[in-house]
C-alpha positions in Angstrom: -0.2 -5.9 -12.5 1.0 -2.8 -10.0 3.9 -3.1 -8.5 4.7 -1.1 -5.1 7.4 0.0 -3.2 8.2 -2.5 -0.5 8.4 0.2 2.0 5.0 1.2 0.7 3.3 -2.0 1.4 4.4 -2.8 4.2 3.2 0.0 5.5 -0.1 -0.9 3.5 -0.2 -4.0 5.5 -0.2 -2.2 8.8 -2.5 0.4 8.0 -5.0 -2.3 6.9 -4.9 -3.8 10.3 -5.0 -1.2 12.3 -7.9 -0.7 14.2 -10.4 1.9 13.4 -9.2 2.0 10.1 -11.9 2.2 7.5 -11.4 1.0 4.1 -13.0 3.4 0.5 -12.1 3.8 -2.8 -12.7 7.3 -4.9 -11.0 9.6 -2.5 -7.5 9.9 -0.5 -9.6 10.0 2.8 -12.8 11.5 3.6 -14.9 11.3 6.9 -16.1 7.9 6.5 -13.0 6.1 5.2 -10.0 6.3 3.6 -7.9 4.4 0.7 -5.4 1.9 1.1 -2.6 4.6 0.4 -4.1 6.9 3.4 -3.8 4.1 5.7 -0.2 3.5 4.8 0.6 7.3 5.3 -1.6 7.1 8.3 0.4 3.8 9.5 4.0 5.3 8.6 3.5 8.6 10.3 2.7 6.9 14.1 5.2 7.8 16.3 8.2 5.5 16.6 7.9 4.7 13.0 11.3 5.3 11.6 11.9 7.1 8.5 14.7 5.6 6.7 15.2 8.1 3.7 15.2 8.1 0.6 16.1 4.8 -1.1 17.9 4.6 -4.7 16.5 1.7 -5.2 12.9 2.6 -4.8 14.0 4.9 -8.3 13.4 8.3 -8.8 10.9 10.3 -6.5 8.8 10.4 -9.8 8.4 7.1 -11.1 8.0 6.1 -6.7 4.7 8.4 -7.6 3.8 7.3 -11.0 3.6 3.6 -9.3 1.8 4.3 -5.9 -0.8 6.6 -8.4 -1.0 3.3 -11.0 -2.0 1.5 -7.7 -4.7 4.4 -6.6 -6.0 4.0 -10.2 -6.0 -0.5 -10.1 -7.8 -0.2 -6.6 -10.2 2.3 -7.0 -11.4 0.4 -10.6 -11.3 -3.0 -8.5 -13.6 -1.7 -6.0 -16.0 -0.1 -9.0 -15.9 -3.7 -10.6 -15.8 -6.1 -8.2 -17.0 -3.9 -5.3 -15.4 -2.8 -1.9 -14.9 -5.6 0.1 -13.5 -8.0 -2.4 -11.0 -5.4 -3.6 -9.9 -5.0 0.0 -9.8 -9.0 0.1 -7.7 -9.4 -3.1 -5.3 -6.3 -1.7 -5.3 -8.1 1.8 -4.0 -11.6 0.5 -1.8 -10.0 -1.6 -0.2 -8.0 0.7 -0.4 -11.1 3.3 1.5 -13.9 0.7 4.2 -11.2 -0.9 5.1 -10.4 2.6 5.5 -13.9 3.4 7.4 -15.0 0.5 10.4 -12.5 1.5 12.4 -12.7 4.4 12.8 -9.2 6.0 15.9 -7.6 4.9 17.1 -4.5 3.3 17.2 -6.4 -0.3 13.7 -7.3 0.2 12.6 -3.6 0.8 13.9 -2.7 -2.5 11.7 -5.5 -4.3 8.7 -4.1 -5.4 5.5 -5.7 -4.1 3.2 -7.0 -7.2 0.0 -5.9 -6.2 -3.8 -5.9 -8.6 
């Protein structure tokens, strides 16, 4: 199981949703689509989308990297096993019930979100 940043799915959630937003695996983005990481980036660069800095609690910039990679790596080999659209399915319920099992608070941002 993967676990990401809060902050990181959140933004995963939104990016998902937004419209427009074409879902791959096997690349960051490319013309056609992008992965579930590039529509978070996508998501949390928007205008009026804070930036809150740097969280402690998220750990060290490295091991942030080493886990959002580890997810890159558990989606892309979802999507070559059980194809596309039920790895954006499984991604998309997960996302939907951790979300909905914390309340929104700081202390829920630094909980990682158990994702794949």
């Amino acid at each position: 199981m993967i676990a990401l940043p809060e902050v990181v799915a959140v933004a995963m959630q939104m990016g998902l949703r937004e419209p427009g937003v074409v879902i791959g695996a096997g690349a960051y983005e490319t013309e056609l689509a992008m992965c579930p990481i590039a529509a978070a980036v996508r998501h949390a660069e928007q205008p009026g989308n804070s930036d809150s800095g740097w969280d402690a609690s998220w750990g060290t910039r490295d091991e942030f990297r080493h886990r959002v990679l580890d997810f890159v790596d558990a989606f892309d080999s979802c999507a070559e096993v059980a194809g596309l659209d039920m790895a954006v399915r499984v991604l998309q319920n997960t996302l939907d019930r951790a979300r909905t099992k914390q309340p929104s608070t700081r202390a829920a941002e630094a909980k990682p979100t158990r994702l794949l």
